[in-house]
N, C-alpha and C positions, 0 to 999 in steps of 0.2 A: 307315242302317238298323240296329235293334238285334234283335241275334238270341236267341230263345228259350236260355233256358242251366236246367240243372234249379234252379241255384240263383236266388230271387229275393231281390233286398235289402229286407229287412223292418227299419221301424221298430220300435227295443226300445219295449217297454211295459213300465210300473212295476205289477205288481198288487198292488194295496191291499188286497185282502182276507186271503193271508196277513197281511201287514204289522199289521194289527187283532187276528188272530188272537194274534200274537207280545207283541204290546203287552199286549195284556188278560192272555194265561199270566203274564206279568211283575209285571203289575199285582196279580194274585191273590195272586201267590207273596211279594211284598212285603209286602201286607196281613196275610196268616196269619205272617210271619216275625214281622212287628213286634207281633202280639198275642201270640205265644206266648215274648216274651222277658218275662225273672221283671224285675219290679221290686222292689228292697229297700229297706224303707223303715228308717230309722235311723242312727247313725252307722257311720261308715268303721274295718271292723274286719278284722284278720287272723285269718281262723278258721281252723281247726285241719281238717288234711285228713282225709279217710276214704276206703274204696274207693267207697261210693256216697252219695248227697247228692240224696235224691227234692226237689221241686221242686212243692209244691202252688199252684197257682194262684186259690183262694179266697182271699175276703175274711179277713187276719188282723194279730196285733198284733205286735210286736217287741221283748222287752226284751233290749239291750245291756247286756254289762259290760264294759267297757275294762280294757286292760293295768294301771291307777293302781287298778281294784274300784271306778269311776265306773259308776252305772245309771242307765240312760236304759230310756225309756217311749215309744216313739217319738217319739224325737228329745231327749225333755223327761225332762231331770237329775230324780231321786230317790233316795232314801237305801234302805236294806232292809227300816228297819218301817214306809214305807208304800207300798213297791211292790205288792203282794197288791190293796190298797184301789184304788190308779189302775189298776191292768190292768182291775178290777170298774168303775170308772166310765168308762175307755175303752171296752170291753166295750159295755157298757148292757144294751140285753136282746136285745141278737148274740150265737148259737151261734157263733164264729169262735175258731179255735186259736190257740195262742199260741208261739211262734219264740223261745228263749233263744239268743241271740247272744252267746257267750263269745268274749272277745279270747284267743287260745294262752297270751299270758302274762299272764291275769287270774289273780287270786288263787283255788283250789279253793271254798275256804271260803264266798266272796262268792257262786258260781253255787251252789253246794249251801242255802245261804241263799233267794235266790233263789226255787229251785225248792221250798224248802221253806215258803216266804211264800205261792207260789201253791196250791199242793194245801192250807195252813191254809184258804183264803180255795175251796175249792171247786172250784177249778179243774182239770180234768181232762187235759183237750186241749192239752197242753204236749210241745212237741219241741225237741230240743237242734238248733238249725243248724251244718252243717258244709258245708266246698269238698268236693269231689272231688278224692281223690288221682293225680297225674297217674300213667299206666301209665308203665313202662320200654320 
């Protein structure tokens, strides 16, 4: 004979609707992590630090200058008298700013060049890219 006791043994249960709940926050927080990371397009440059480094997320263009005063157009090598001409035909008839990516030890002369090629050529919406200086 088995005697009443307060305690009964109960079968554990898995509930699955936390479990959905958990999955899905995860799921969301994944999603918004992986759209809100900058994509850079152009080549592999050491830019020069600053305290802050804004991070726009619109559609835009990239001219690189490398450590050698090599410029690239997204991606695509040109010389100074006719970068102004390819950023306008990469461009087309897109409002989209344009990202000068200086290498720290590119030559002054070449980015001031440069940026003096694009404002010939019309261009307004030009910003100098930089990292973020790490705090102490």
């Amino acid at each position: 004979m088995k005697f009443p006791t307060g305690f009964e043994r109960r079968r554990a249960r898995v509930e699955i609707v936390p479990l959905i709940d958990v999955v899905f926050l995860l799921l969301v927080f994944f999603i918004y992590a992986s759209l809100s990371m900058s994509v850079h397009r152009g080549i592999p440059l050491a830019l020069p630090r600053v305290k802050e480094a804004p991070v726009d997320s619109r559609d835009y263009l990239v001219v690189s200058v490398t450590a050698e005063g090599k410029i690239f157009v997204n991606e695509e090598e040109t010389n100074l008298a006719e970068v102004g001409e390819k950023v306008l035909r990469e461009r087309g008839e897109r409002i989209v700013p344009v990202f000068v990516r200086g290498d720290r030890g590119a030559p002054f002369g070449v980015i001031v060049g440069v940026l003096d090629a694009l404002r010939q050529e019309g261009i307004r919406d030009v910003s100098i890219e930089a990292e973020e200086k790490e705090r102490p």
